[in-house]
C-alpha positions as CSV (number, residue, x, y, z in Angstrom):
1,X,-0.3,82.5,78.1
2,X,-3.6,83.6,79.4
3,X,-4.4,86.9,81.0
4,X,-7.0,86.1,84.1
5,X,-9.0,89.7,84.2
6,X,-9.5,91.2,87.8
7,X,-13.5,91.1,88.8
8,X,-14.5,94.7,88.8
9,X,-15.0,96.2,92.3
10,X,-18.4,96.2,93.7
11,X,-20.3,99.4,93.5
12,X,-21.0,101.2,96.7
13,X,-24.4,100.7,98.2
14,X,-26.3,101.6,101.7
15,X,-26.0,99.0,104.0
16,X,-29.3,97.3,105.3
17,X,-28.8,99.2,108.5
18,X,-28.4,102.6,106.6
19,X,-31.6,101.7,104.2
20,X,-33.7,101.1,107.3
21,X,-33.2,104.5,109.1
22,X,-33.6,106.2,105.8
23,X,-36.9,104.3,105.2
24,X,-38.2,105.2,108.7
25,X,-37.5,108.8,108.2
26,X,-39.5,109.0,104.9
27,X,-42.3,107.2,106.0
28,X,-42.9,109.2,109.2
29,X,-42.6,112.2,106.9
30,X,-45.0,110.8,104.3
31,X,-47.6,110.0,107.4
32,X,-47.2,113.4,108.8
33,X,-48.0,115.0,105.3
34,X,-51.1,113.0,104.7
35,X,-52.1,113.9,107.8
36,X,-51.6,117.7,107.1
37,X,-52.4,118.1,104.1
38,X,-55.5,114.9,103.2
39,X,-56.8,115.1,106.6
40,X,-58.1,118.2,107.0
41,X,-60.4,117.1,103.6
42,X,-62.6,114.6,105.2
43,X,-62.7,115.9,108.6
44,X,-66.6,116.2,109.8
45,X,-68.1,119.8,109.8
46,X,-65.7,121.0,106.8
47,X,-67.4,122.6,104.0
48,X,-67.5,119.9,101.1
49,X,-66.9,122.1,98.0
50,X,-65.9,121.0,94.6
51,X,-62.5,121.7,95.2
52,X,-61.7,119.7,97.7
53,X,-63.3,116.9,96.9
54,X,-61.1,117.2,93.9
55,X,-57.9,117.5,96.5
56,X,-59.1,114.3,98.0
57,X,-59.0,112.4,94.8
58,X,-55.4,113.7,94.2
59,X,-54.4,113.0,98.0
60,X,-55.2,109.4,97.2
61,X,-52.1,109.0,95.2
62,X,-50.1,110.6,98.8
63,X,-51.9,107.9,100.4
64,X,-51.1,105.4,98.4
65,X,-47.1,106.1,98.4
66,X,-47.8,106.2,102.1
67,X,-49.3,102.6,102.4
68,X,-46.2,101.4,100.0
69,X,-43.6,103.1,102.0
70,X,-45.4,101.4,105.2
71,X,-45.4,97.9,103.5
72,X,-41.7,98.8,102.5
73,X,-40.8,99.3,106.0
74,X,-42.5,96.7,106.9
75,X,-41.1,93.7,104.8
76,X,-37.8,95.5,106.3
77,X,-38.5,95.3,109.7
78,X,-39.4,91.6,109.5
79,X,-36.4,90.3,107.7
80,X,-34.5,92.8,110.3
81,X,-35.3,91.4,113.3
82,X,-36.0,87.8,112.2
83,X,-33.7,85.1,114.5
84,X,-31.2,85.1,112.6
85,X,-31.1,88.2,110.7
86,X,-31.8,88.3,107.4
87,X,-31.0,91.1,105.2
88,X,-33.0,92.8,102.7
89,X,-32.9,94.0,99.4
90,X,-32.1,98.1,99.6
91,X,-33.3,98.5,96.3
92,X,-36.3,97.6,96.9
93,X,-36.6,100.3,99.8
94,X,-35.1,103.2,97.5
95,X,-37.1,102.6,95.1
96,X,-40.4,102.6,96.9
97,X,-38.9,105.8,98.5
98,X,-38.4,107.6,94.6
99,X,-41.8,106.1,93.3
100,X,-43.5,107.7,96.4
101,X,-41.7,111.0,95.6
102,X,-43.3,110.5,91.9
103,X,-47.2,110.0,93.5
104,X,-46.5,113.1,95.5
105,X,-45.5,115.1,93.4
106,X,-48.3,114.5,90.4
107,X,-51.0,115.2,93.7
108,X,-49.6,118.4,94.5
109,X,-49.5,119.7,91.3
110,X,-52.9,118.8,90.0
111,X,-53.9,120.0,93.8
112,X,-52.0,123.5,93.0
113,X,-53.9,124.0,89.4
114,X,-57.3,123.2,91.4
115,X,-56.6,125.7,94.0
116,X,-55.0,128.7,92.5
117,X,-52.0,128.1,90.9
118,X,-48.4,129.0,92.2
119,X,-49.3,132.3,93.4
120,X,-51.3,131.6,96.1
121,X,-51.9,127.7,96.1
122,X,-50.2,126.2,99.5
123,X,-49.9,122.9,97.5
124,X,-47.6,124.3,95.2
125,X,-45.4,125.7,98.0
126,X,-44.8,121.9,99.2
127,X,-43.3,120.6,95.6
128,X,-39.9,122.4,96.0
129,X,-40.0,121.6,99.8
130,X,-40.1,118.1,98.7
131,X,-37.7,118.2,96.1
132,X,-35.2,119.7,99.3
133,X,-36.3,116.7,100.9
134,X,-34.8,114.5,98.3
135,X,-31.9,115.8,97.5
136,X,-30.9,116.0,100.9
137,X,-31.3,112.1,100.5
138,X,-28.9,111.9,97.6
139,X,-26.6,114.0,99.5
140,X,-26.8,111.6,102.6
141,X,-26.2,108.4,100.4
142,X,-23.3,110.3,98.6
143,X,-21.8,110.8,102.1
144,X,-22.2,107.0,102.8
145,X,-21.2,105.1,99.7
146,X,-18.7,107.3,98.5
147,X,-20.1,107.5,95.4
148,X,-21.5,110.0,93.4
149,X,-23.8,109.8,90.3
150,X,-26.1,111.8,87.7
151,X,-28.8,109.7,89.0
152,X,-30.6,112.4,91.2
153,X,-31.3,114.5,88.1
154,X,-34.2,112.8,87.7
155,X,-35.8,114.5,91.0
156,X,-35.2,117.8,89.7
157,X,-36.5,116.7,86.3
158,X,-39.6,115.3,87.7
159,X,-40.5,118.1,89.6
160,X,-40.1,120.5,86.9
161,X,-42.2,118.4,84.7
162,X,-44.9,118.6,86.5
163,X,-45.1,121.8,87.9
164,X,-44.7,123.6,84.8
165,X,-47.4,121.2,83.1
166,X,-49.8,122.5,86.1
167,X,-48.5,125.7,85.4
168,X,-48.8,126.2,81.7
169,X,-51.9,123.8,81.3
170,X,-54.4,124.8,84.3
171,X,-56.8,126.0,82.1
172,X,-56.8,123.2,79.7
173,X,-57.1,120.9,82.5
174,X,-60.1,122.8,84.2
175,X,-62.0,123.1,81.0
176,X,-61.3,119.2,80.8
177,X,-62.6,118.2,84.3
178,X,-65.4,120.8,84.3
179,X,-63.9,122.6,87.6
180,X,-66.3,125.8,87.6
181,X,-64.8,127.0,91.3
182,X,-61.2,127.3,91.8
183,X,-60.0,129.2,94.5
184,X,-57.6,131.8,94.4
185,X,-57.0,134.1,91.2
186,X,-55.5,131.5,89.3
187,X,-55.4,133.7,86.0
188,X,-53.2,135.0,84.3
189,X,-50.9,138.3,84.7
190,X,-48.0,139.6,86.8
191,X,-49.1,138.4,90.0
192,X,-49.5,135.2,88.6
193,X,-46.5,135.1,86.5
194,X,-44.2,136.2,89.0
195,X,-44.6,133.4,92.1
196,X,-44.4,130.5,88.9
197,X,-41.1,131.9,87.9
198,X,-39.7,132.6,91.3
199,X,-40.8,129.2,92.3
200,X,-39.3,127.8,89.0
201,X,-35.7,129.2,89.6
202,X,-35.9,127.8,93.1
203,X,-36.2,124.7,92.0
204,X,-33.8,124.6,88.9
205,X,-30.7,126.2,91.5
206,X,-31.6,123.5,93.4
207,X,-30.8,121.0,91.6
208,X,-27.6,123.4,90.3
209,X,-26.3,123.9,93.9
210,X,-26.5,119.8,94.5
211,X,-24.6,118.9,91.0
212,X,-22.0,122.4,92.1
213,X,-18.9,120.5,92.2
214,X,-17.6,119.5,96.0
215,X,-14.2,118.8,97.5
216,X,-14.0,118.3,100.9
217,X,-10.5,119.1,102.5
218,X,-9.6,119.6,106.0
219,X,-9.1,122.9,107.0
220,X,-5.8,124.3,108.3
221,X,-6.5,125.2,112.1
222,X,-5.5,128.9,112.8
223,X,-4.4,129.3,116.1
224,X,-6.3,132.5,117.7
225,X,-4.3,135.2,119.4
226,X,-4.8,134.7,123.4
């Protein structure tokens, strides 16, 4: 007698409509940032050092995650609100959303080496602002899939990847590019010693507090004395 096997159940995934409002969030952020932090580079009048035309090279990666996100959201929109409705792949969306937190992060690290390191470089404050940013995303798609993974250890590992390569290999790098003027003090010592290692735990309990086991329970109501 044959045994007929049960399919496996699907595994959880963002619905198209839940894919979409992530995607609008990110790109707006992503535009925003450019703005910030790649406008300011080109605008008329601003002294055009060495520096920053090295920042402008490395905000062309931003801008580039920025165009993909916008194509992303996009392709989206136009399957979204075709008659009838088509729906699109998520995947594609997530992913656009991860690679554009790769570009970012590789531009504001070589950004923070050019420009004084983690003690005083506001490039390098954004990196763990971002990686907040993205784990607050894995913590939203937890909520509505139900399902949790190891998946978002890669943000975390990313980030410190890169940042301690800027970090520990500044030097190297200037001597490579020829980058006579870097602002900020950028050597090395306690006070630039102690900003990298504060920065570096702030990321690593990060990525501790989102893996910190969670169970979410109800809470018994106490009623309050009138």
């Amino acid at each position: 007698m044959s045994q007929i096997e049960a399919p496996l159940p699907a595994k959880p995934t963002l619905t198209p409509g839940e894919a979409g409002s992530r995607l609008v969030i990110v790109t707006g952020i992503q535009w925003l940032a450019v703005g910030f932090l790649v406008g300011p580079l080109v605008t008329p009048g601003i002294q055009n050092s060495g520096w920053q035309r090295s920042c402008l090279l490395f905000g062309l990666l931003a801008v580039l995650g920025a165009v993909l996100l916008l194509i992303m959201l996009l392709y989206a929109a136009k399957r979204r609100f075709k008659d009838p409705p088509r729906y699109f792949d998520v995947r594609k969306t997530e992913l656009a959303i991860a690679f554009a937190f790769f570009l970012n992060t590789v531009a504001l690290a070589l950004a923070m080496a050019r420009t004084g390191g983690p003690s005083c470089s506001t490039y390098g404050q954004m990196i763990p602002m971002q990686l907040s940013g993205m784990l607050l995303l894995a913590l939203q798609k937890e909520t509505f899939t139900s399902d949790r993974s190891l998946r978002p250890i890669i943000y975390p590992a990313i980030t410190l990847f890169f940042w301690g390569s800027s970090v520990v290999s500044w030097q190297q790098l200037a001597n490579w590019r020829g980058w006579t003027i870097t602002v900020g003090p950028n050597q090395g010592g306690y006070g630039f010693l102690s900003p990298g290692l504060l920065i570096f735990c702030e990321i690593l309990l990060m990525a501790i507090a989102y893996f910190v086991p969670r169970k979410f329970s109800p809470r018994d109501k106490v009623q309050q004395p009138i």
